[in-house]
Backbone as a chain_set.jsonl record, in Angstrom:
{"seq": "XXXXXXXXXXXXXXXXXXXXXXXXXXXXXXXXXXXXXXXXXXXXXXXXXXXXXXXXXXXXXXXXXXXXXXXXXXXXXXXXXXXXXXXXXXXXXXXXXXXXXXXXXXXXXXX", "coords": {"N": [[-31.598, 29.273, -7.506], [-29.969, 27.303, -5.047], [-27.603, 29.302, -2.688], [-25.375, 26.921, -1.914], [-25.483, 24.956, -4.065], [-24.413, 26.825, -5.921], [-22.125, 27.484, -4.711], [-20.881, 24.466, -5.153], [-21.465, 24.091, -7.781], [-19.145, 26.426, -8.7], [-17.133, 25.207, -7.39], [-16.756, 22.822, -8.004], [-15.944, 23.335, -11.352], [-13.943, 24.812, -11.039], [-12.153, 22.857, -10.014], [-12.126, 21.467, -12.062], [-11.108, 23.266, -14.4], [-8.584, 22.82, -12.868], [-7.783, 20.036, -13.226], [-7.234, 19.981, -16.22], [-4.769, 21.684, -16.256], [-5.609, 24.685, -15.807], [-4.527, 27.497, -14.82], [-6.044, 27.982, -11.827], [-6.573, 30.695, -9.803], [-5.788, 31.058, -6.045], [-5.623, 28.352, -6.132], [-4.691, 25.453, -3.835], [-1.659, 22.93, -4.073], [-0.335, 20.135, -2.948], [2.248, 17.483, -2.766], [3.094, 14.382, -3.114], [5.971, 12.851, -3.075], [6.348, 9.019, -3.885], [8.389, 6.92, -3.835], [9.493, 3.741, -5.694], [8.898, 0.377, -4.162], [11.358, -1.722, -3.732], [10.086, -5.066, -4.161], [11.162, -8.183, -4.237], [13.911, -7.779, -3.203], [13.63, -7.439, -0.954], [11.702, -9.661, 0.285], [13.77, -11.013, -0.724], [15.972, -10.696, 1.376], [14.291, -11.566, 3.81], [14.001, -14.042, 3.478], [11.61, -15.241, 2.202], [9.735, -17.754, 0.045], [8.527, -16.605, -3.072], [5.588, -17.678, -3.0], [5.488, -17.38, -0.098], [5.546, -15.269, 0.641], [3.574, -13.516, -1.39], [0.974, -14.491, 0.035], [1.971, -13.528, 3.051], [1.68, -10.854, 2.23], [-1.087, -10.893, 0.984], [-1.664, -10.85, -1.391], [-2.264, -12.313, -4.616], [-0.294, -15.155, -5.844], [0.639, -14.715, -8.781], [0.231, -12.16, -8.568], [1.988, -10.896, -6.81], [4.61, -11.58, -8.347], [4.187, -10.203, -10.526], [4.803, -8.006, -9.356], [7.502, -8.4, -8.799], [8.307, -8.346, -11.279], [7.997, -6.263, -12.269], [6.169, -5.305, -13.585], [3.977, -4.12, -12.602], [3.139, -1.903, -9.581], [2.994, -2.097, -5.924], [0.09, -1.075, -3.915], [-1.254, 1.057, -1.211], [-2.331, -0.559, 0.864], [-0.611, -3.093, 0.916], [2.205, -1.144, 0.13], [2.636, -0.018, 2.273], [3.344, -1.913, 4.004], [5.523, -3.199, 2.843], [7.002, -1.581, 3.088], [7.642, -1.525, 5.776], [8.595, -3.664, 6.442], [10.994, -3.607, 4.945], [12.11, -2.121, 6.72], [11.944, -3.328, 8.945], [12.75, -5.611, 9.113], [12.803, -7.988, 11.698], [11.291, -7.406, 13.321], [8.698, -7.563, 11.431], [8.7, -10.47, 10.807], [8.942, -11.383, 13.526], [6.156, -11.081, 14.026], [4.633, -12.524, 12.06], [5.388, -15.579, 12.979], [4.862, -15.536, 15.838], [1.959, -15.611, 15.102], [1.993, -17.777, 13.299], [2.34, -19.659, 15.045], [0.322, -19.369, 17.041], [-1.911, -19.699, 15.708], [-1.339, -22.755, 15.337], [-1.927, -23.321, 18.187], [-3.535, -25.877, 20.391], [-7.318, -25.603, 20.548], [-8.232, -24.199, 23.718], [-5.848, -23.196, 24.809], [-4.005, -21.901, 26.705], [-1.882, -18.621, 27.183]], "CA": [[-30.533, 28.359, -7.121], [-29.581, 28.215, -3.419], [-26.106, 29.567, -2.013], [-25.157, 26.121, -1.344], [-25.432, 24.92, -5.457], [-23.724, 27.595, -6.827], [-20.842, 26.91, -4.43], [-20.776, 23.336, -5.246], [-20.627, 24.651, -9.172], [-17.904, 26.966, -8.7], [-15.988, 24.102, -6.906], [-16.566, 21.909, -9.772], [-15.868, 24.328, -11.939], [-12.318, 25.298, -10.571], [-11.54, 21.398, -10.077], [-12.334, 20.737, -13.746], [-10.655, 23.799, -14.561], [-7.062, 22.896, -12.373], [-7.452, 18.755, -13.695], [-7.301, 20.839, -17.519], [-4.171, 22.073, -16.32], [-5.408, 25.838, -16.301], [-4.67, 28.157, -13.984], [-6.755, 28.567, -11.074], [-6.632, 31.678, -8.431], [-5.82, 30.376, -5.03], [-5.112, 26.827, -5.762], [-2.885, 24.626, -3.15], [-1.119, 22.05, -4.65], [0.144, 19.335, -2.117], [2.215, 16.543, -3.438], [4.255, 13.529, -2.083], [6.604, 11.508, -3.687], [6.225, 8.028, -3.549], [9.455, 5.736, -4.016], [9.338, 2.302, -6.035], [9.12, -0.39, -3.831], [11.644, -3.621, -4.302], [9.196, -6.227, -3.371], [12.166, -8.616, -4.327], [14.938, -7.48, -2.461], [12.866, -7.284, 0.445], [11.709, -11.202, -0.193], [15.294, -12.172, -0.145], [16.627, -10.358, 2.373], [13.636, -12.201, 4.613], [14.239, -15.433, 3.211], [10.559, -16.31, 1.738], [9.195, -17.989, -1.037], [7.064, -15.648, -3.802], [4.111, -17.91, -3.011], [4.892, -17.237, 1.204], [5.176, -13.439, 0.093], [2.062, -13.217, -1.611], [0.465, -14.766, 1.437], [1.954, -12.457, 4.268], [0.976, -9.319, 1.652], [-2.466, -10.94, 1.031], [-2.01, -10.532, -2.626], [-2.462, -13.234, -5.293], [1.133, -15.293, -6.453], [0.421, -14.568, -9.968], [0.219, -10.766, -9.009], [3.119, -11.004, -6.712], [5.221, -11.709, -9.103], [4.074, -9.369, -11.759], [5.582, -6.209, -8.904], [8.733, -8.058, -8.834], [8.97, -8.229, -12.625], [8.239, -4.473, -12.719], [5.055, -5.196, -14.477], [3.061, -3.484, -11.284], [3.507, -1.828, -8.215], [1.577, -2.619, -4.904], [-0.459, -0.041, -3.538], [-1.947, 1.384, -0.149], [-1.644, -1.279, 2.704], [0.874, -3.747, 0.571], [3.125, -0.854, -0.03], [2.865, 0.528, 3.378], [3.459, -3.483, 5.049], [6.654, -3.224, 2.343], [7.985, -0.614, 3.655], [7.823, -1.82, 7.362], [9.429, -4.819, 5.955], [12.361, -3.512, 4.476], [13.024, -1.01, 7.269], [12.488, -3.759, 10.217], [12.537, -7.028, 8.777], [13.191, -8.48, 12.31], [9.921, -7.2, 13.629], [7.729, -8.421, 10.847], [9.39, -12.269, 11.046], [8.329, -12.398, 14.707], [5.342, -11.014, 14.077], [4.394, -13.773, 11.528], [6.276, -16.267, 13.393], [3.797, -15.653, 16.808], [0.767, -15.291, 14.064], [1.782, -19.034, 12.648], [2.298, -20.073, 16.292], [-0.955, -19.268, 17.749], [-3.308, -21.159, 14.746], [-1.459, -23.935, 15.569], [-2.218, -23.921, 19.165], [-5.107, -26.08, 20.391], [-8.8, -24.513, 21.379], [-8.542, -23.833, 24.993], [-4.795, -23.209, 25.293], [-3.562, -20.094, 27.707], [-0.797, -17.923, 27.048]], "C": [[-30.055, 28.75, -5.719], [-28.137, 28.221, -3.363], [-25.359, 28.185, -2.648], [-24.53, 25.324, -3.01], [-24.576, 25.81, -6.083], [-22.353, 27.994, -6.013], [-20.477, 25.517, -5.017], [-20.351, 23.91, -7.25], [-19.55, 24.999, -9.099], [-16.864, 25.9, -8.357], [-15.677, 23.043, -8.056], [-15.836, 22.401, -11.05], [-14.164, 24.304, -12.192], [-11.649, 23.678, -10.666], [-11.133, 20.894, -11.679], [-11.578, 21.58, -14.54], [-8.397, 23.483, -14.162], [-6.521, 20.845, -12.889], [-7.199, 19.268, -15.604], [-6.048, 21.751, -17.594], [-4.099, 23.825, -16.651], [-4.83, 26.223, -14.847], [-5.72, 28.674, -13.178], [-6.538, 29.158, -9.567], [-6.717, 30.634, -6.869], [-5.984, 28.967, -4.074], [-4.12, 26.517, -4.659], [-2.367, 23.268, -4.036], [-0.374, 21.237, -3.467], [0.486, 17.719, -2.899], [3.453, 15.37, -2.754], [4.344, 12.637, -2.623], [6.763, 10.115, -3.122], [7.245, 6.823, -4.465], [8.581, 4.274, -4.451], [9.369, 1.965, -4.766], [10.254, -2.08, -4.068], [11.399, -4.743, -3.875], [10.442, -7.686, -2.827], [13.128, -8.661, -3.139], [14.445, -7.58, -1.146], [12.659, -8.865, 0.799], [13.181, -11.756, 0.545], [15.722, -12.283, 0.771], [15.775, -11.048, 4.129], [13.402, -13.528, 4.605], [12.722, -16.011, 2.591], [10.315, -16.263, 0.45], [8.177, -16.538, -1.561], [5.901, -16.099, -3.053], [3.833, -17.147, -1.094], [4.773, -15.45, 1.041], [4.282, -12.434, -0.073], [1.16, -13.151, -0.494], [0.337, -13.321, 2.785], [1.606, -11.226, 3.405], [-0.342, -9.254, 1.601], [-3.268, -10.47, -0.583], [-1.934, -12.324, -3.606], [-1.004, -13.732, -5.542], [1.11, -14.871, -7.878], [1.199, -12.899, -9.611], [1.177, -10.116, -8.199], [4.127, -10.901, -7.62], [5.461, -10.848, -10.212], [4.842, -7.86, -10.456], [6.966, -7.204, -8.756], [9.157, -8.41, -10.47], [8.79, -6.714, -13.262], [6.712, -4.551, -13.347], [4.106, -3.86, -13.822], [3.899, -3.611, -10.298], [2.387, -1.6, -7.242], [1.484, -0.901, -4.689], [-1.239, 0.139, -2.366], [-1.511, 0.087, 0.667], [-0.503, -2.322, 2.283], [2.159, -2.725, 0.337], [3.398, -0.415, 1.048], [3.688, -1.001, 3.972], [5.149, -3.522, 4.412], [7.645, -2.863, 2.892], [8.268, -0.727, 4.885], [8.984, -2.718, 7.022], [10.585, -4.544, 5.732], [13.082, -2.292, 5.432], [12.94, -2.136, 8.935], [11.614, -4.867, 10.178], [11.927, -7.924, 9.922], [11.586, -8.748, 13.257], [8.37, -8.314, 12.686], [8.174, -10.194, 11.137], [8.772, -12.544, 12.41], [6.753, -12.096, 15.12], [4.357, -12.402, 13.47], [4.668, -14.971, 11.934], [5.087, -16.57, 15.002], [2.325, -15.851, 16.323], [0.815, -16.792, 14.269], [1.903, -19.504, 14.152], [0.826, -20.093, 17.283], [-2.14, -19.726, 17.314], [-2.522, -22.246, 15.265], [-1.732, -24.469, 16.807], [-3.444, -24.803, 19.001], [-6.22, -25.746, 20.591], [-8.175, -25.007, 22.748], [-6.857, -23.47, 25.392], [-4.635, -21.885, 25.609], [-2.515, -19.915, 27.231], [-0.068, -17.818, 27.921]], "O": [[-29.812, 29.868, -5.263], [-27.463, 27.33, -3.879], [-24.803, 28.273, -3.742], [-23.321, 25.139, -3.154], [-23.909, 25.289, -6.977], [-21.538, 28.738, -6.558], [-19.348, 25.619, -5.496], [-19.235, 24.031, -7.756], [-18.679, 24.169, -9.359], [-15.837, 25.77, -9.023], [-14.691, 22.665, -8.689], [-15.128, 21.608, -11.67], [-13.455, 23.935, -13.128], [-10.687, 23.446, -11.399], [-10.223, 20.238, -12.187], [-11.162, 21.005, -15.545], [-7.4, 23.777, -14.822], [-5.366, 20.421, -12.902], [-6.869, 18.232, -16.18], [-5.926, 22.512, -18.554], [-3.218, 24.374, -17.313], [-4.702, 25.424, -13.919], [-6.348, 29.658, -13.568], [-6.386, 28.526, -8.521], [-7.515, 29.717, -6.677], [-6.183, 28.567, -2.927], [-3.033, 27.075, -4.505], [-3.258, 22.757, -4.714], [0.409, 22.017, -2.926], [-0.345, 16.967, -3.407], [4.436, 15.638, -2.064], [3.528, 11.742, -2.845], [7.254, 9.974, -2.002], [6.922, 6.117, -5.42], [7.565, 3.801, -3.943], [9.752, 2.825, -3.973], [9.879, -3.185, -4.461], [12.213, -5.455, -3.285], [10.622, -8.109, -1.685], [13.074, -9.51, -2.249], [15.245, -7.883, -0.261], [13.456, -9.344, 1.605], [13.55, -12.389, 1.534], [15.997, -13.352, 1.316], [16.336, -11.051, 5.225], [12.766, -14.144, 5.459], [12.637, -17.234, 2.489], [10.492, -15.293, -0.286], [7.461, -15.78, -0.907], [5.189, -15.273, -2.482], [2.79, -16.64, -0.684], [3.86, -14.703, 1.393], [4.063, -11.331, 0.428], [0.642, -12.117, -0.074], [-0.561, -12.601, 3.221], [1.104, -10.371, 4.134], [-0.983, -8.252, 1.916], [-4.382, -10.08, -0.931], [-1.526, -13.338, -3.04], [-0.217, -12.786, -5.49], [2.285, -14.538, -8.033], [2.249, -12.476, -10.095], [1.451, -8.951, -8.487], [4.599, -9.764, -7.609], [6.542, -10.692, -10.78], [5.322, -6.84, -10.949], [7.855, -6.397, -8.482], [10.315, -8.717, -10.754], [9.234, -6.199, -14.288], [6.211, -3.442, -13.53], [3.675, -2.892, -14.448], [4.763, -4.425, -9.971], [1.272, -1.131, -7.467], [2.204, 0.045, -5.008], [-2.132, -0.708, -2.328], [-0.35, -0.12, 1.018], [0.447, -2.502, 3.045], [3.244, -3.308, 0.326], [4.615, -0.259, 1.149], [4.834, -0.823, 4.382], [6.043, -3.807, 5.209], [8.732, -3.373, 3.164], [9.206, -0.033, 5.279], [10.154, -2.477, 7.318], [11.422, -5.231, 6.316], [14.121, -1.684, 5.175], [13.662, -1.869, 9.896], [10.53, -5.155, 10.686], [10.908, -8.574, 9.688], [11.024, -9.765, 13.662], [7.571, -9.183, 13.034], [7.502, -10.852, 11.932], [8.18, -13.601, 12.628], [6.168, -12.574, 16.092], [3.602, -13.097, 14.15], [4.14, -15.786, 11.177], [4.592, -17.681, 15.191], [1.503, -16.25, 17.148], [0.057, -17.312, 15.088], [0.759, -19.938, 14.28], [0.555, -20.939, 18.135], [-3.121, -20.068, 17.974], [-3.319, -22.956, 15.879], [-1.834, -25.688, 16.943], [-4.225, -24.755, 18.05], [-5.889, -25.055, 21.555], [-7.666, -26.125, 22.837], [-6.709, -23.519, 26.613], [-5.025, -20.917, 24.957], [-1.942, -20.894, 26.753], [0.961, -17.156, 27.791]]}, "num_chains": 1, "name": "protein.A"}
């Protein structure tokens, strides 16, 4: 067995060992709490519909709906976009706002 294998064991080993909740020698543990989101509150406070919600998150209305009934909470780039949202509403709005402005130009129009 080369070097290389019987590191890769041991690593396995110890992993499968510290997901088993034992104790293993010269573990790190790194962990970071991650706050609900209130998809909701956020919504209101920006004035849009669930369905325009869904939309600017890029999630389904159905499954919208299910994080503001608690059912589910978003995850990775909807909870990050959330959190912009509810710390600088003002920003996202004219972001979306120049977004919906620029499909409706016509082809060939300058800035």
């Amino acid at each position: 067995m080369t070097k290389f294998a019987a590191d890769l064991i041991q690593a396995m080993s110890e992993a499968l060992a510290h997901a088993q909740g034992k104790d293993v020698p010269g573990i790190k543990v790194h962990s970071v709490e991650v706050s609900a989101v209130d998809a909701k509150a956020i919504r209101k406070r920006l004035g849009l519909t669930q369905d325009e919600m869904a939309a600017v998150l890029g999630t389904s209305p159905s499954g919208y709906k299910k994080w503001e009934q608690g059912k589910r909470q978003p995850s990775g780039a909807a909870r990050t976009l959330l959190r912009i949202m509810a710390k600088e509403p003002e920003a996202v709005l004219r972001a979306l706002s120049s977004e919906r402005e620029t499909a409706k130009e016509p082809a060939g129009a300058s800035h």
